[in-house]
LOTITI-305526 format. One record per residue (C-alpha): residue number from 1; residue in three letters; z, x, y. Coordinates in steps of 0.02 Angstrom, whole numbers. Layout:
// LOTITI-305526
{rec NUM; ala; {Z; X; Y}};
...
***
This chain:
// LOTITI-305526
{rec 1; unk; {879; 7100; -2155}};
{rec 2; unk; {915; 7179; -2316}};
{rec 3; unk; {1008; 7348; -2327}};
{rec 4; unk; {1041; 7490; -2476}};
{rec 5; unk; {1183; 7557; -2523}};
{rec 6; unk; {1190; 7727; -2513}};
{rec 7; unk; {1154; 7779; -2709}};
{rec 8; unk; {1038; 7644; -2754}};
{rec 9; unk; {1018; 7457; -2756}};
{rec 10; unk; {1154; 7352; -2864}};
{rec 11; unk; {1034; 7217; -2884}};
{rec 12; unk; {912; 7188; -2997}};
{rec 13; unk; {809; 7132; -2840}};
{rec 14; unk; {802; 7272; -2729}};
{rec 15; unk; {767; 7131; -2581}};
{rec 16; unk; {951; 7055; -2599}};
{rec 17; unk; {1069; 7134; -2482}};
{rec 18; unk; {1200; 7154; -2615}};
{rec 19; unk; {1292; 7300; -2542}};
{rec 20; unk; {1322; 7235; -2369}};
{rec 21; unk; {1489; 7195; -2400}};
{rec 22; unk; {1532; 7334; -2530}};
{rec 23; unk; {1630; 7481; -2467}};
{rec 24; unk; {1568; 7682; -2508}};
{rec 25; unk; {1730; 7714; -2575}};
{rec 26; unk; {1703; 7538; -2708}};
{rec 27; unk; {1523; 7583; -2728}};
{rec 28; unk; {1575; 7765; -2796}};
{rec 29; unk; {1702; 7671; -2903}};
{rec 30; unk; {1705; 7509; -2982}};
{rec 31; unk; {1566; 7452; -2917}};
{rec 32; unk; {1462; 7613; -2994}};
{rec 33; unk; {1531; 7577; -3173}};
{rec 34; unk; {1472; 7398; -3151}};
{rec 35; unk; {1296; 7423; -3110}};
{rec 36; unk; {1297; 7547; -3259}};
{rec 37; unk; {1359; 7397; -3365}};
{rec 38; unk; {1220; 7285; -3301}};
{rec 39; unk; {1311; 7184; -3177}};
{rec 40; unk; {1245; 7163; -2992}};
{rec 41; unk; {1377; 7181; -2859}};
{rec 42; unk; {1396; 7022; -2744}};
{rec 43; unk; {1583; 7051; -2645}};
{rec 44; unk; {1750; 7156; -2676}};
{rec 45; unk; {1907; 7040; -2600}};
{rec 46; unk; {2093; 7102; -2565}};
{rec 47; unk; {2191; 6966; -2538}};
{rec 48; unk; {2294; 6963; -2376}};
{rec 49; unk; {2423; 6821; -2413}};
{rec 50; unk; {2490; 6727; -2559}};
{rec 51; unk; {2626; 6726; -2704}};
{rec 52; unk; {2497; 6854; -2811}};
{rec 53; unk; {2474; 7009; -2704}};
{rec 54; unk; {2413; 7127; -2753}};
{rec 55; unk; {2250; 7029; -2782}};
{rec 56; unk; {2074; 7075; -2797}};
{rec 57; unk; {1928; 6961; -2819}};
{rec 58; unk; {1748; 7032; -2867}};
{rec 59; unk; {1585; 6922; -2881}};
{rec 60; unk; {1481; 6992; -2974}};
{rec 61; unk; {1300; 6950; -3038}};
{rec 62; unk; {1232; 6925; -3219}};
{rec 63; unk; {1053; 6846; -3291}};
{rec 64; unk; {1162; 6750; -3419}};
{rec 65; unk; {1321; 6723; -3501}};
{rec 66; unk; {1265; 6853; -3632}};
{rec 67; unk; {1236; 6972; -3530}};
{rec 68; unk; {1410; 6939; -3434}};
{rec 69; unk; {1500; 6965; -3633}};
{rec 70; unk; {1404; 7120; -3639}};
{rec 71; unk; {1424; 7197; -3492}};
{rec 72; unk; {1623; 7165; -3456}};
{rec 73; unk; {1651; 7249; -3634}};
{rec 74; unk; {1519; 7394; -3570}};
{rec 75; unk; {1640; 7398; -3408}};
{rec 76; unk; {1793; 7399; -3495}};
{rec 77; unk; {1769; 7513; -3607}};
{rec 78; unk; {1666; 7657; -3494}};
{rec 79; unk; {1768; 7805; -3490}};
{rec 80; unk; {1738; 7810; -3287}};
{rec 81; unk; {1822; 7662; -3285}};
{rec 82; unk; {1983; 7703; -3397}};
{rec 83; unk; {1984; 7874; -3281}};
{rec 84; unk; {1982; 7761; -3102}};
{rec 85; unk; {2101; 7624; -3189}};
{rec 86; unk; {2227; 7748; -3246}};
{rec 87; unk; {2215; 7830; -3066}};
{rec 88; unk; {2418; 7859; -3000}};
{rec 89; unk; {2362; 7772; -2842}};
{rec 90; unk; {2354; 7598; -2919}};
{rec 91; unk; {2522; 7609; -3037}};
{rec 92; unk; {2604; 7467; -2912}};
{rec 93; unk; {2731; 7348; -2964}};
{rec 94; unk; {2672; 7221; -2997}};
{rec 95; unk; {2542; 7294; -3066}};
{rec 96; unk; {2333; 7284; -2985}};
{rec 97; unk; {2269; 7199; -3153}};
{rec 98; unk; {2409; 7111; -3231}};
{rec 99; unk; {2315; 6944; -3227}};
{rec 100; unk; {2135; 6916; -3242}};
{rec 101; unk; {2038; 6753; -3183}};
{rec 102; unk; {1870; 6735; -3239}};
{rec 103; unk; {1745; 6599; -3165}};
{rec 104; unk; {1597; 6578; -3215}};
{rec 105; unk; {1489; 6493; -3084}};
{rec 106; unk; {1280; 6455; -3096}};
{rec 107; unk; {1182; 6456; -2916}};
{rec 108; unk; {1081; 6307; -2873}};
{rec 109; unk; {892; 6333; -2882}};
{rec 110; unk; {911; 6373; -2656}};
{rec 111; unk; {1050; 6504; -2696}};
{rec 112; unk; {1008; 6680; -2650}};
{rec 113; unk; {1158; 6745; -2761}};
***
């Protein structure tokens, strides 16, 4: 079963069921200025536990590594983006993004990622 998000498909195959797990509010937000930077939407994680909180964790999809380079410094640098990061709602202590992991992970040939 495949589903679309409300605004449009965040995956370059409109067959993956990439928004499933993506909340309206996240697709209006991040996840919006991502697709716009050429990355497809997988997941959006806040942790529940742990010595790290707060603590987000986003998959997201890219062809390639270059296109990964590309499209973080597309996404970090889109003024939607500084305007939803700069937001009063997320000035915690300690702060949302005061550590950033990055993974890089390749799907075997049966993924559907």
């Amino acid at each position: 079963m495949t589903s679309k998000p409300p605004d449009g498909h965040l995956s370059p195959d409109p067959e993956v069921p990439t928004a499933l797990l993506i909340s309206p509010a996240r697709l209006n937000g991040e996840f919006g200025i991502f697709a716009k930077a050429g990355a497809a939407g997988v997941f959006c994680a806040d942790a529940l536990i742990g010595p790290r909180l707060p603590s987000l964790t986003y998959m997201l999809g890219f062809p390639d590594v270059a296109a990964l380079e590309a499209g973080w410094d597309e996404f970090s640098a889109d003024p939607a983006w500084k305007k939803l990061s700069s937001d009063p709602q997320f000035k915690v202590h300690p702060p949302t993004a005061s550590n950033i992991t990055s993974i890089v992970l390749r799907p075997l040939a049966c993924s559907q990622v």
